[in-house]
mmCIF file as Biopython writes it, N, C-alpha, C and O atoms, coordinates in Angstrom:
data_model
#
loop_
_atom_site.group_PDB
_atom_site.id
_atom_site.type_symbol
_atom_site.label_atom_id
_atom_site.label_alt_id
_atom_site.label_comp_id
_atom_site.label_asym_id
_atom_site.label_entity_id
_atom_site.label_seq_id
_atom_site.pdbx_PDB_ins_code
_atom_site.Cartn_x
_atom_site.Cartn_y
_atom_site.Cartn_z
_atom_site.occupancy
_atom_site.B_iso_or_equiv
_atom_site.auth_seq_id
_atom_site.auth_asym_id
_atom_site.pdbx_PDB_model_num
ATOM 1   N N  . UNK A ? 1  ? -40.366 60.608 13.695  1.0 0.0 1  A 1 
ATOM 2   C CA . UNK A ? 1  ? -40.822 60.630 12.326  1.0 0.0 1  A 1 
ATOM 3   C C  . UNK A ? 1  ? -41.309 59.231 11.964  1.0 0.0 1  A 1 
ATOM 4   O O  . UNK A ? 1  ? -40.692 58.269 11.507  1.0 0.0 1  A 1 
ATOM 5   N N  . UNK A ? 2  ? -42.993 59.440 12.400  1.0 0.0 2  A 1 
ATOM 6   C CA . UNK A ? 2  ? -43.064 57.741 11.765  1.0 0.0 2  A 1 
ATOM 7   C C  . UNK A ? 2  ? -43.327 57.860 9.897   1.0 0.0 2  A 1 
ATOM 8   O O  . UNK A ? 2  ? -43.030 58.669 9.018   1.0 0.0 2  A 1 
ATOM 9   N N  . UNK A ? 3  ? -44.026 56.580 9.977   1.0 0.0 3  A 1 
ATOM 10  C CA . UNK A ? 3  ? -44.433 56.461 8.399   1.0 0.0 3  A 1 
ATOM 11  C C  . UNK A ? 3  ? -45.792 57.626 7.747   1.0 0.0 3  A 1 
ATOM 12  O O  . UNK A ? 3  ? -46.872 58.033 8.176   1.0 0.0 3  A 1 
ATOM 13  N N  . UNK A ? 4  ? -45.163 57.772 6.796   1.0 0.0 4  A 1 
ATOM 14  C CA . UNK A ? 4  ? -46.125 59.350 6.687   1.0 0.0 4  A 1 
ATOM 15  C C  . UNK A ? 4  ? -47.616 58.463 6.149   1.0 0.0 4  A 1 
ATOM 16  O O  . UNK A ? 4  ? -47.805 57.254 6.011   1.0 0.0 4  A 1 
ATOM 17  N N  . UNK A ? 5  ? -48.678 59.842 5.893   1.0 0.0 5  A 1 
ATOM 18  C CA . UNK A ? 5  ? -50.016 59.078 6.239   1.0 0.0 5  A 1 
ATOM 19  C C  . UNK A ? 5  ? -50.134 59.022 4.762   1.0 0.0 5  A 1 
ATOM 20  O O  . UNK A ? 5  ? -49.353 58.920 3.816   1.0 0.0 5  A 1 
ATOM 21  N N  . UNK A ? 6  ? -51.586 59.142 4.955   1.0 0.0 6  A 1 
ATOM 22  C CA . UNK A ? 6  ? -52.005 58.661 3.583   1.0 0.0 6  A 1 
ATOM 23  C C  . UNK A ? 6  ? -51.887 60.183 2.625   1.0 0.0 6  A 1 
ATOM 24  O O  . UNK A ? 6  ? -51.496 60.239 1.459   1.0 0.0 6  A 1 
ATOM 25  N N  . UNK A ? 7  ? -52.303 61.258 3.411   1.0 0.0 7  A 1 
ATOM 26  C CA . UNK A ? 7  ? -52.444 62.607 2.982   1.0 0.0 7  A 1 
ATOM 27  C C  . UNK A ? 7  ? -50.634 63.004 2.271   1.0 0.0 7  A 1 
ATOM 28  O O  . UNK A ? 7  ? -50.360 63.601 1.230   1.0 0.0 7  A 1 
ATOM 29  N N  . UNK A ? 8  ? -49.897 62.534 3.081   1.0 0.0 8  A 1 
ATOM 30  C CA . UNK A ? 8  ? -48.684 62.852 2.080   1.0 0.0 8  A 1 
ATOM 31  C C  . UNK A ? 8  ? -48.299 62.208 0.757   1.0 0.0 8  A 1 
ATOM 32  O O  . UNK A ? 8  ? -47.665 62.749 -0.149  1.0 0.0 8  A 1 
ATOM 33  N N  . UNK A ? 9  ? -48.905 60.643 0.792   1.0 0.0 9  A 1 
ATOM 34  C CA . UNK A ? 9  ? -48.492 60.021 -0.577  1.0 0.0 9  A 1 
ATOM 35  C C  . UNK A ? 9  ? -49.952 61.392 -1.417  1.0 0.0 9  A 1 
ATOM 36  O O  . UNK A ? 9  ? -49.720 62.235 -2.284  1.0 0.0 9  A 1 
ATOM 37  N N  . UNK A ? 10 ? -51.099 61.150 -0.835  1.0 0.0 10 A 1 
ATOM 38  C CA . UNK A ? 10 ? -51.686 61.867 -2.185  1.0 0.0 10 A 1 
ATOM 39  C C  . UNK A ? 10 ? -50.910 62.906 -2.210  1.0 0.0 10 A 1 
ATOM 40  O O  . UNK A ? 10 ? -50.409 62.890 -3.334  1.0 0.0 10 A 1 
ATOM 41  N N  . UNK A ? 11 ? -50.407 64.045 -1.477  1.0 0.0 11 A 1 
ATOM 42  C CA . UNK A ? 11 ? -49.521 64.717 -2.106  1.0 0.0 11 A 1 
ATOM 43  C C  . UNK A ? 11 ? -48.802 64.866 -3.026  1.0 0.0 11 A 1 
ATOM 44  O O  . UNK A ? 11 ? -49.040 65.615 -3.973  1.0 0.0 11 A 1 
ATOM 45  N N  . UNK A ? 12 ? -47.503 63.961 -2.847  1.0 0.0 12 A 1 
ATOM 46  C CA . UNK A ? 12 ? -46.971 63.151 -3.491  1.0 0.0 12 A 1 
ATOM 47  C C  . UNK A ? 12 ? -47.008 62.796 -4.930  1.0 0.0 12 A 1 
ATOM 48  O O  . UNK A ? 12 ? -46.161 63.162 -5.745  1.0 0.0 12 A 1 
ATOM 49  N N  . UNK A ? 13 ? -48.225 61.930 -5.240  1.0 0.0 13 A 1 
ATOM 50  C CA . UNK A ? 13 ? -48.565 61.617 -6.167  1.0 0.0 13 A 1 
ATOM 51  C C  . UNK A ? 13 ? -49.522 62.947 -7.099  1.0 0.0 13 A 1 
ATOM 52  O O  . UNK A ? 13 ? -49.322 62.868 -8.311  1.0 0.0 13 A 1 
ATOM 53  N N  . UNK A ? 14 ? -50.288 63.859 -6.763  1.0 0.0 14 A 1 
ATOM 54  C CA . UNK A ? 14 ? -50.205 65.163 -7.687  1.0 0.0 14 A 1 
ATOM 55  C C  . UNK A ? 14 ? -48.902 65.942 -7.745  1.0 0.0 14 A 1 
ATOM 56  O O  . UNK A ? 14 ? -49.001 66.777 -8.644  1.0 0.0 14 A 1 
ATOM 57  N N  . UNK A ? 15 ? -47.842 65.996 -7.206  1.0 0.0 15 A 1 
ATOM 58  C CA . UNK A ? 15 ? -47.210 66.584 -7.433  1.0 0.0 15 A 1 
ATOM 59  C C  . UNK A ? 15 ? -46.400 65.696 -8.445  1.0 0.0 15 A 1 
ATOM 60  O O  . UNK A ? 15 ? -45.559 66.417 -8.984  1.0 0.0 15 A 1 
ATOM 61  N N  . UNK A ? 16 ? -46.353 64.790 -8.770  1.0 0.0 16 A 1 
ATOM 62  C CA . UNK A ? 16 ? -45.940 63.896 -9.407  1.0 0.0 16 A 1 
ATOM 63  C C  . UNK A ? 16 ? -46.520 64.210 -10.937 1.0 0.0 16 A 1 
ATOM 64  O O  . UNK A ? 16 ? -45.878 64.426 -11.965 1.0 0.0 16 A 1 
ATOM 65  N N  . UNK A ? 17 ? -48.040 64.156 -10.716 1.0 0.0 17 A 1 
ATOM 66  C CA . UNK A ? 17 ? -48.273 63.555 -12.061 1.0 0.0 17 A 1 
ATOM 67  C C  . UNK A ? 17 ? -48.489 65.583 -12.526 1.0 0.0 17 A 1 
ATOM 68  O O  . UNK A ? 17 ? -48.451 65.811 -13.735 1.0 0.0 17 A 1 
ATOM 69  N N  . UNK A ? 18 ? -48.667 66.694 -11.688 1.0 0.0 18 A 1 
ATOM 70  C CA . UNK A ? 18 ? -48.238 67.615 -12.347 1.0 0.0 18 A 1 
ATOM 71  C C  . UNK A ? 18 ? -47.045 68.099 -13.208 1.0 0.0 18 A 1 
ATOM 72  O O  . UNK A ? 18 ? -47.015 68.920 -14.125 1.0 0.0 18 A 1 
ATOM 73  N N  . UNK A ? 19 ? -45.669 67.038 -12.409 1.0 0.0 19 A 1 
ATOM 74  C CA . UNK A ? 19 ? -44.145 67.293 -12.950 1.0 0.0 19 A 1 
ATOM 75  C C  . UNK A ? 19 ? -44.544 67.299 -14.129 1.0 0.0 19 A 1 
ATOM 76  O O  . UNK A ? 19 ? -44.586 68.277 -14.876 1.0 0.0 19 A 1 
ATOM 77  N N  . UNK A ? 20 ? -45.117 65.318 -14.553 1.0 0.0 20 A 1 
ATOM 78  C CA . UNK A ? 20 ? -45.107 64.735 -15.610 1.0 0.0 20 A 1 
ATOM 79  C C  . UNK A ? 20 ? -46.361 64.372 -16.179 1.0 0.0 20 A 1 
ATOM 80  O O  . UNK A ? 20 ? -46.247 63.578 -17.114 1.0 0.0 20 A 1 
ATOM 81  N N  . UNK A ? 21 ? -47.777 64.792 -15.832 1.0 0.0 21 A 1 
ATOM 82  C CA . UNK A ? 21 ? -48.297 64.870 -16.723 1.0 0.0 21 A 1 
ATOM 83  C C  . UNK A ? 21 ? -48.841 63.080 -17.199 1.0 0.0 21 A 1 
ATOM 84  O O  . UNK A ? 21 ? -48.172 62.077 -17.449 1.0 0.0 21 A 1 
ATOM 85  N N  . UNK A ? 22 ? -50.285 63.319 -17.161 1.0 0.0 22 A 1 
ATOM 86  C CA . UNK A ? 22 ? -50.705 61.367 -17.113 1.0 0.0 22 A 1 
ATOM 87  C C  . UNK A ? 22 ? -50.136 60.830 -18.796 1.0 0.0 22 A 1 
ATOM 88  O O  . UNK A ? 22 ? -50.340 59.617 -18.760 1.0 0.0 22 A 1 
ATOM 89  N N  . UNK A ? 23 ? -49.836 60.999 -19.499 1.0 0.0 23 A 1 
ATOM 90  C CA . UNK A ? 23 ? -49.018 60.681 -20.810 1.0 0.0 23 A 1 
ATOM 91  C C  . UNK A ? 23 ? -47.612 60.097 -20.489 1.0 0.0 23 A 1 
ATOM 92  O O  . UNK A ? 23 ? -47.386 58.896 -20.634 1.0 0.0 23 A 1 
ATOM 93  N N  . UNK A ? 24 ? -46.913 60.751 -20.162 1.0 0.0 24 A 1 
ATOM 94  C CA . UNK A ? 24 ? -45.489 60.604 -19.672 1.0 0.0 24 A 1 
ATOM 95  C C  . UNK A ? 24 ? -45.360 59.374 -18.716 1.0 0.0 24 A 1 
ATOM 96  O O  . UNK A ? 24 ? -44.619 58.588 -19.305 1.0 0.0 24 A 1 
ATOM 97  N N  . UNK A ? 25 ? -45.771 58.792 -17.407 1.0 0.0 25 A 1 
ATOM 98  C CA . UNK A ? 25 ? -45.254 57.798 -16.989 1.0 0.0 25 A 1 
ATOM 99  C C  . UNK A ? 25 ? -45.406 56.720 -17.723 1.0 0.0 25 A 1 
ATOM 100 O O  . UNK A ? 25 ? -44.556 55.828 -17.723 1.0 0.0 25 A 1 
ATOM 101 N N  . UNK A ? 26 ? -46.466 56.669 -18.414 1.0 0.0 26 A 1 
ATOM 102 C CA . UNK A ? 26 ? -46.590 55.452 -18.893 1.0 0.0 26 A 1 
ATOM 103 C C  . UNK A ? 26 ? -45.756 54.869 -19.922 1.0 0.0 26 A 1 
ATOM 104 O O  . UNK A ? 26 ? -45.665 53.656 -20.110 1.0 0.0 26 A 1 
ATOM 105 N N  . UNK A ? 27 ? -45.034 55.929 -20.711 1.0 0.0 27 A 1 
ATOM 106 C CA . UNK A ? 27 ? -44.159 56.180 -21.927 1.0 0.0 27 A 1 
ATOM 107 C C  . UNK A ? 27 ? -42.952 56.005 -21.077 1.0 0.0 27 A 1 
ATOM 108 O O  . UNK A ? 27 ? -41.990 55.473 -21.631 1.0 0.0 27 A 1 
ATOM 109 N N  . UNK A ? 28 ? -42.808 56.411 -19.635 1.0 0.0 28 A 1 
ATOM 110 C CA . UNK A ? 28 ? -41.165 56.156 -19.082 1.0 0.0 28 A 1 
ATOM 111 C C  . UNK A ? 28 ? -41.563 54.519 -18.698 1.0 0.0 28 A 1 
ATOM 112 O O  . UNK A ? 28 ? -40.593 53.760 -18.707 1.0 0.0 28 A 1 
ATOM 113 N N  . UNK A ? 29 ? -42.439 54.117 -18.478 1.0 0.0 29 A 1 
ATOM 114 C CA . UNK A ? 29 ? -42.131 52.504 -18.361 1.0 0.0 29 A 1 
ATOM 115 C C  . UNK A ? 29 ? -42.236 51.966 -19.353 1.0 0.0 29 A 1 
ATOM 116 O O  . UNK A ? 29 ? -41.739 50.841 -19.302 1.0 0.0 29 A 1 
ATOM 117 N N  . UNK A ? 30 ? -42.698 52.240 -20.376 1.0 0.0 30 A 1 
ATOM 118 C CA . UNK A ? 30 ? -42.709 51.722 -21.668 1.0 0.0 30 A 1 
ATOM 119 C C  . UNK A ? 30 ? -41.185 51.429 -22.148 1.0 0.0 30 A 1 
ATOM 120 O O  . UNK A ? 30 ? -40.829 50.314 -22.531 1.0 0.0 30 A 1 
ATOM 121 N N  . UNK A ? 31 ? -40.317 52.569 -22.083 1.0 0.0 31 A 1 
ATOM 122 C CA . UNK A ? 31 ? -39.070 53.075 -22.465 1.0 0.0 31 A 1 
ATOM 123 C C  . UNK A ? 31 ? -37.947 52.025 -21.268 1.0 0.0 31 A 1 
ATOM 124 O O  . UNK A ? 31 ? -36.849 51.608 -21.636 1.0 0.0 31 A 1 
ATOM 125 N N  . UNK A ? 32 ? -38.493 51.776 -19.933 1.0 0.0 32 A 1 
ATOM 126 C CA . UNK A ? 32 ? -37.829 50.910 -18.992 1.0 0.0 32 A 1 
ATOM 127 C C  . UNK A ? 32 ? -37.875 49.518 -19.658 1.0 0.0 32 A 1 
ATOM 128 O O  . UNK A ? 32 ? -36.998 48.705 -19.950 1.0 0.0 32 A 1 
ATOM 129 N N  . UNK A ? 33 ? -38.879 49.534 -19.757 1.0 0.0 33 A 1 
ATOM 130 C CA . UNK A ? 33 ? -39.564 47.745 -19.913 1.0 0.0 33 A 1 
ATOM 131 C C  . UNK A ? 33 ? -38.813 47.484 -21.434 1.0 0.0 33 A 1 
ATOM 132 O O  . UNK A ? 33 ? -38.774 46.297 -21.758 1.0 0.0 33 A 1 
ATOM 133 N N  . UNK A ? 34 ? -38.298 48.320 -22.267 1.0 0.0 34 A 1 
ATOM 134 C CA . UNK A ? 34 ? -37.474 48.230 -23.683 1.0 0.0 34 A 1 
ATOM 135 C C  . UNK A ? 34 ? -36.544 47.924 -23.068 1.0 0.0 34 A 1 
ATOM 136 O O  . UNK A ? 34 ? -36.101 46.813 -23.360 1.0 0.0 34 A 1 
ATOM 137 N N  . UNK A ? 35 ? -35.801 48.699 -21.958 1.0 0.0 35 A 1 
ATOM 138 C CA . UNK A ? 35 ? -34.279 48.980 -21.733 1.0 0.0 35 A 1 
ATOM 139 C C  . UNK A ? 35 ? -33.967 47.678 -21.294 1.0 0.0 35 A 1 
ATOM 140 O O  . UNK A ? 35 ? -32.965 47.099 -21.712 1.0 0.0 35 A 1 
ATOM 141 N N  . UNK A ? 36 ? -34.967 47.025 -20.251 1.0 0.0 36 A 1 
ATOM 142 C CA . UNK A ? 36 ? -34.562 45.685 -19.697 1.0 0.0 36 A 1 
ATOM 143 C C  . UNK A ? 36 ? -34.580 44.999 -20.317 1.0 0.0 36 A 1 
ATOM 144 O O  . UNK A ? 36 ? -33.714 44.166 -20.052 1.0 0.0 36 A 1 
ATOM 145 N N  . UNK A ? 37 ? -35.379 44.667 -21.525 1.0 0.0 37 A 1 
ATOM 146 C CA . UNK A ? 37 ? -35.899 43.452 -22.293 1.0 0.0 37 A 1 
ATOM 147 C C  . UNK A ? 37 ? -34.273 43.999 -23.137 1.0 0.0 37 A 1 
ATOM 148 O O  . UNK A ? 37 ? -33.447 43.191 -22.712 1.0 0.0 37 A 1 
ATOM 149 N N  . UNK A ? 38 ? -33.839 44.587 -23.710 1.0 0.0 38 A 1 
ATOM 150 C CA . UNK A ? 38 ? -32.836 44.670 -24.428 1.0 0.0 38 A 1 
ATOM 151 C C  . UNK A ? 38 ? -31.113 44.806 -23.902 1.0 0.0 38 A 1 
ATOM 152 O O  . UNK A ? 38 ? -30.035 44.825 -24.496 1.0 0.0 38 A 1 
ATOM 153 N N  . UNK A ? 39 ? -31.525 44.882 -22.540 1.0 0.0 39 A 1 
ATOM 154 C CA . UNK A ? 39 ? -30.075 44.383 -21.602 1.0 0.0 39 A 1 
ATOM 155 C C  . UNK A ? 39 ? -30.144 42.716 -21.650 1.0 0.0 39 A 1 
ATOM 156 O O  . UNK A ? 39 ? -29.185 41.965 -21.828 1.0 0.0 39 A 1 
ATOM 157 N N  . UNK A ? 40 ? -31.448 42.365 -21.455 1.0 0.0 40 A 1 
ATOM 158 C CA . UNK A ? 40 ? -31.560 40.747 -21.199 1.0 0.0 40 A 1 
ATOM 159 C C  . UNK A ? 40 ? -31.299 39.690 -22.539 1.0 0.0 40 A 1 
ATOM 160 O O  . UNK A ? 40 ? -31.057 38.491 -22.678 1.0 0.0 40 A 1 
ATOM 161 N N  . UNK A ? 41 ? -31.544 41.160 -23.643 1.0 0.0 41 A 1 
ATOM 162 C CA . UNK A ? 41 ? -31.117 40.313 -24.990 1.0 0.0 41 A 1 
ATOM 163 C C  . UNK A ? 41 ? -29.756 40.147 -25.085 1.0 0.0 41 A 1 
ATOM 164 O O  . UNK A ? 41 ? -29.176 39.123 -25.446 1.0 0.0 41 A 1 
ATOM 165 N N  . UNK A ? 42 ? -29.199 41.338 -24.700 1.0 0.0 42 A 1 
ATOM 166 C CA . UNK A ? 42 ? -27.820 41.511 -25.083 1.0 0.0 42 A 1 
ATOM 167 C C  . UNK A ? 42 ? -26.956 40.564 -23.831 1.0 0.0 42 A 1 
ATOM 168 O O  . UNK A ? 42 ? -25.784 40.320 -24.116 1.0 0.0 42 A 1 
ATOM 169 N N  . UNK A ? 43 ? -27.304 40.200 -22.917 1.0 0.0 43 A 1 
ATOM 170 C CA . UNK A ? 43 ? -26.388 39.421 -21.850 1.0 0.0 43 A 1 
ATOM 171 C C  . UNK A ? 43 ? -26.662 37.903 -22.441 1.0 0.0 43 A 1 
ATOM 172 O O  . UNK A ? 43 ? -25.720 37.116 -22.531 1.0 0.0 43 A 1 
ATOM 173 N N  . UNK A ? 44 ? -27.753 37.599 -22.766 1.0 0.0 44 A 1 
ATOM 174 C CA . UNK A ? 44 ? -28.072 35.971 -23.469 1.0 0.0 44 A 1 
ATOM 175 C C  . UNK A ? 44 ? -27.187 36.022 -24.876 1.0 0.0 44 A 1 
ATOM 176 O O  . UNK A ? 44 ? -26.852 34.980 -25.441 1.0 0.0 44 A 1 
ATOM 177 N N  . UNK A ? 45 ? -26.871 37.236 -25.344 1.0 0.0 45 A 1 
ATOM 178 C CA . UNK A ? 45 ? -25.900 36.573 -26.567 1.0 0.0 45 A 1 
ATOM 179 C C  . UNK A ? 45 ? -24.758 36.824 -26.731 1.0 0.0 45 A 1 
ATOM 180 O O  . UNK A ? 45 ? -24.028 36.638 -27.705 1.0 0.0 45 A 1 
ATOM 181 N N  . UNK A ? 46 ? -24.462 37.538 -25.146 1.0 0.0 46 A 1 
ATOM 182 C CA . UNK A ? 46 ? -22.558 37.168 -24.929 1.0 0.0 46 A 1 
ATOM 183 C C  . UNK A ? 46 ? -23.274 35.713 -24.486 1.0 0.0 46 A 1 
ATOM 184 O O  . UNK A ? 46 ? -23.363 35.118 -25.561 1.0 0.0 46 A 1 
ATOM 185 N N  . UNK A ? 47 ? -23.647 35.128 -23.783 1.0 0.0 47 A 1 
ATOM 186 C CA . UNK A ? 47 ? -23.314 33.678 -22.912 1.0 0.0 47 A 1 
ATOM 187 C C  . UNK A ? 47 ? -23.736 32.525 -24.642 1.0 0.0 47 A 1 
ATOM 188 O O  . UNK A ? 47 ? -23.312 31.370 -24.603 1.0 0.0 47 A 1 
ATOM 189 N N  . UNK A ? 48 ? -24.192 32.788 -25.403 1.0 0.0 48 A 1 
ATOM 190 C CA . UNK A ? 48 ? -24.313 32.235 -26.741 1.0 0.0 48 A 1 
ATOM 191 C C  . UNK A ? 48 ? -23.018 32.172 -27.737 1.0 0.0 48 A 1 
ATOM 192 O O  . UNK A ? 48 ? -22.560 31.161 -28.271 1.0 0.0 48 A 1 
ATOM 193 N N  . UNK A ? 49 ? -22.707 33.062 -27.810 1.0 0.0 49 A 1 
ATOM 194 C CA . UNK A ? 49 ? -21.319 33.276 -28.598 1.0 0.0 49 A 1 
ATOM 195 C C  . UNK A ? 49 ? -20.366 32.617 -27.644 1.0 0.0 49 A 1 
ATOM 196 O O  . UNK A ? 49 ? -20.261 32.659 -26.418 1.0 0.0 49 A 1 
ATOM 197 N N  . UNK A ? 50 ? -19.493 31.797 -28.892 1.0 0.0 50 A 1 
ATOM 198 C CA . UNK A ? 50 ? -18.149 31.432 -27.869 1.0 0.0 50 A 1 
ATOM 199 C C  . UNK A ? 50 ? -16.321 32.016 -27.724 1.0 0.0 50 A 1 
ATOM 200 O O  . UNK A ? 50 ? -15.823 32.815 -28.518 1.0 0.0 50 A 1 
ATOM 201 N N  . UNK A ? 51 ? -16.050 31.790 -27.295 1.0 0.0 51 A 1 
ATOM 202 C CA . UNK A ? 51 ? -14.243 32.713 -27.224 1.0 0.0 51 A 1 
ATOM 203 C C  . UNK A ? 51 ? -13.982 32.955 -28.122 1.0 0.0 51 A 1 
ATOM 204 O O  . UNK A ? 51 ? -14.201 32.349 -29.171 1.0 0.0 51 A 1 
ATOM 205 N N  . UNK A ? 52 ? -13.294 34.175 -27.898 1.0 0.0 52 A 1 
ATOM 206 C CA . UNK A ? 52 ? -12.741 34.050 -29.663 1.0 0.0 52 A 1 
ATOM 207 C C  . UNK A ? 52 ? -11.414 32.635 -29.748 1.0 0.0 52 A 1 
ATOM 208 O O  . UNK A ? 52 ? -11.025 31.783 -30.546 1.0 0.0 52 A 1 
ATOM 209 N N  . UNK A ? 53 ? -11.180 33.025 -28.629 1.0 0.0 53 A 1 
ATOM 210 C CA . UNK A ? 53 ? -9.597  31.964 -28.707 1.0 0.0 53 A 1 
ATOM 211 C C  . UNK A ? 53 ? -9.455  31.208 -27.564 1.0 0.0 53 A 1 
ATOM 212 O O  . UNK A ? 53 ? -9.256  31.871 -26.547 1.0 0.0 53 A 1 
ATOM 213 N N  . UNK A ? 54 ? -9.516  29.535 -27.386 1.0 0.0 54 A 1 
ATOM 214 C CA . UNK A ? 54 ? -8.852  29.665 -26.082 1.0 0.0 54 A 1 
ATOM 215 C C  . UNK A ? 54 ? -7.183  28.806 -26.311 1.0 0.0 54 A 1 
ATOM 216 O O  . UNK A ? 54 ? -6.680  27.850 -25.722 1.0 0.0 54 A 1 
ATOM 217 N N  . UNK A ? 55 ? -6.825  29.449 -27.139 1.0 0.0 55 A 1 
ATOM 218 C CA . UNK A ? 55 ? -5.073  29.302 -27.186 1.0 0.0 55 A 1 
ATOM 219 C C  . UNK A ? 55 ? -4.774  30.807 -27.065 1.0 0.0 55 A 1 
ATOM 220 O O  . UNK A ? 55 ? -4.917  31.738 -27.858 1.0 0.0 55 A 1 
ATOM 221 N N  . UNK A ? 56 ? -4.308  30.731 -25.793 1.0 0.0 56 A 1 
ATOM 222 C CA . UNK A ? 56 ? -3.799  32.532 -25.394 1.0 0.0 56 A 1 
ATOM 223 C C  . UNK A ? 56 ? -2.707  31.687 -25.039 1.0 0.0 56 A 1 
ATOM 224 O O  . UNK A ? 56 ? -2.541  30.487 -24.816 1.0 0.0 56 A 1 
ATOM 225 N N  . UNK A ? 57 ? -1.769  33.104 -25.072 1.0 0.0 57 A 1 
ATOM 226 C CA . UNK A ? 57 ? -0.748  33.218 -24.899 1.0 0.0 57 A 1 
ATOM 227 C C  . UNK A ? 57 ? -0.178  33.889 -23.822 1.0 0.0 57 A 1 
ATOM 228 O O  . UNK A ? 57 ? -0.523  35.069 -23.753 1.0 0.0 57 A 1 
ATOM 229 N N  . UNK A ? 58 ? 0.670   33.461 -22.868 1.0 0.0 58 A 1 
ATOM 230 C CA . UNK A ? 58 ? 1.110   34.611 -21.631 1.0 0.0 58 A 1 
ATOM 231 C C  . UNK A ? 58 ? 2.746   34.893 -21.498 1.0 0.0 58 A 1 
ATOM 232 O O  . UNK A ? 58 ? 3.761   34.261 -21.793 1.0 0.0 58 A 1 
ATOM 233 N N  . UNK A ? 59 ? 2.430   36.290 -20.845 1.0 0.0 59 A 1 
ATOM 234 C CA . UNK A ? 59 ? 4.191   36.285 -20.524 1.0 0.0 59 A 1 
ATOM 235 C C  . UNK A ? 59 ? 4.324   36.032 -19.469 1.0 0.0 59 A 1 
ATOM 236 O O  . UNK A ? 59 ? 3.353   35.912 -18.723 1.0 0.0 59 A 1 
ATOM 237 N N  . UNK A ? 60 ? 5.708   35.851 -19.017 1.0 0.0 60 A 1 
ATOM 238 C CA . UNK A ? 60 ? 6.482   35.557 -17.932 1.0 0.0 60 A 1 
ATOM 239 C C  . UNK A ? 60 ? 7.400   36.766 -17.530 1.0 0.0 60 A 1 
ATOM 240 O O  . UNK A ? 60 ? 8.589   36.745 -17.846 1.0 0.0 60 A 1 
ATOM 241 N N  . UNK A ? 61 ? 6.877   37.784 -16.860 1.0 0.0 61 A 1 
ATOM 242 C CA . UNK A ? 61 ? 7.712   38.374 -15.935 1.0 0.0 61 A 1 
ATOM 243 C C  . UNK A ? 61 ? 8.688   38.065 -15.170 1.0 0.0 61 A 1 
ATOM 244 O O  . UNK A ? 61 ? 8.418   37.392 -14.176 1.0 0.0 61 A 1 
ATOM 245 N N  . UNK A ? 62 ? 10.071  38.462 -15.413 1.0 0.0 62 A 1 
ATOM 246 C CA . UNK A ? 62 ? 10.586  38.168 -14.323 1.0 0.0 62 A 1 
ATOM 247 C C  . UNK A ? 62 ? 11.287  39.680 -13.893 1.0 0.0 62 A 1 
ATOM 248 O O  . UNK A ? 62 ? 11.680  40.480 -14.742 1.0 0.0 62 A 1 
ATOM 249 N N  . UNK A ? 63 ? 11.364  39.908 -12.451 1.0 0.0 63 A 1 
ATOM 250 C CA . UNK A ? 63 ? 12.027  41.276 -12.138 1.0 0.0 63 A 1 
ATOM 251 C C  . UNK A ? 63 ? 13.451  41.182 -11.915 1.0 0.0 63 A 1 
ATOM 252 O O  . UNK A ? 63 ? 13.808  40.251 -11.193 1.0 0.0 63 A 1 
ATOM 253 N N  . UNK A ? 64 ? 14.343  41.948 -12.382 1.0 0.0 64 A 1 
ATOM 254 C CA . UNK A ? 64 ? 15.400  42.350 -12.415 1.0 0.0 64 A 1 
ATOM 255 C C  . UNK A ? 64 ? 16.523  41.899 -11.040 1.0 0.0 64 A 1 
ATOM 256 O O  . UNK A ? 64 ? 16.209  42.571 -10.058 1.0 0.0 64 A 1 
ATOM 257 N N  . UNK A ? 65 ? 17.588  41.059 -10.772 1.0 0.0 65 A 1 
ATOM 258 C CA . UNK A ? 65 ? 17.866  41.026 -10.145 1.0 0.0 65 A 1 
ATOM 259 C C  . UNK A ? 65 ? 18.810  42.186 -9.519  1.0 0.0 65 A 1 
ATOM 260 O O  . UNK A ? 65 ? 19.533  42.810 -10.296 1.0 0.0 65 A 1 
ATOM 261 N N  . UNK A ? 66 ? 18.824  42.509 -8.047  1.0 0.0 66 A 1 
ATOM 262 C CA . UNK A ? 66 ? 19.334  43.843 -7.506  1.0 0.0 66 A 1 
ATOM 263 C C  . UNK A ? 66 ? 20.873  43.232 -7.029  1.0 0.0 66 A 1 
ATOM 264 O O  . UNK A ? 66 ? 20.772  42.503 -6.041  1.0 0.0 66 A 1 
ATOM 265 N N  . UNK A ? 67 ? 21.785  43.336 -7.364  1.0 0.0 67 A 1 
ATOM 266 C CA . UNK A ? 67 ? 23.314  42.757 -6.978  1.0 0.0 67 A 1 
ATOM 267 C C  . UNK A ? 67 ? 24.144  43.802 -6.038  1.0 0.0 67 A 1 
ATOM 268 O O  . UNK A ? 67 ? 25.284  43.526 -5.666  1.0 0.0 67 A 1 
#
């Protein structure tokens, strides 16, 4: 099974744009290119904002001694 030819991508690609229709991809990258630009907003303004606290507090476990 080598690399398929050229005749399968055109395949491929009408069967494609029959699924979806020439309107639709362009609207799903439209809708991508939002999603990233608004993950990339939202990760730059956790690293902007700072701790809420850095006086934490911890416990100390200790386990039970077995006698």
């Amino acid at each position: 099974m080598g690399s398929f030819s050229v005749w399968h991508w055109l395949i491929v690609l009408v069967i494609v744009l029959v699924l979806f229709g020439r309107g639709k991809i362009p609207e799903l990258m439209g809708d991508v290119a939002k999603g990233i630009k608004s993950f990339k907003k939202g990760m730059a303004d956790d690293d902007a904002t700072p701790p809420a606290s850095t006086d934490s507090k911890t416990v100390d476990h200790k386990a039970d001694e077995i006698k």
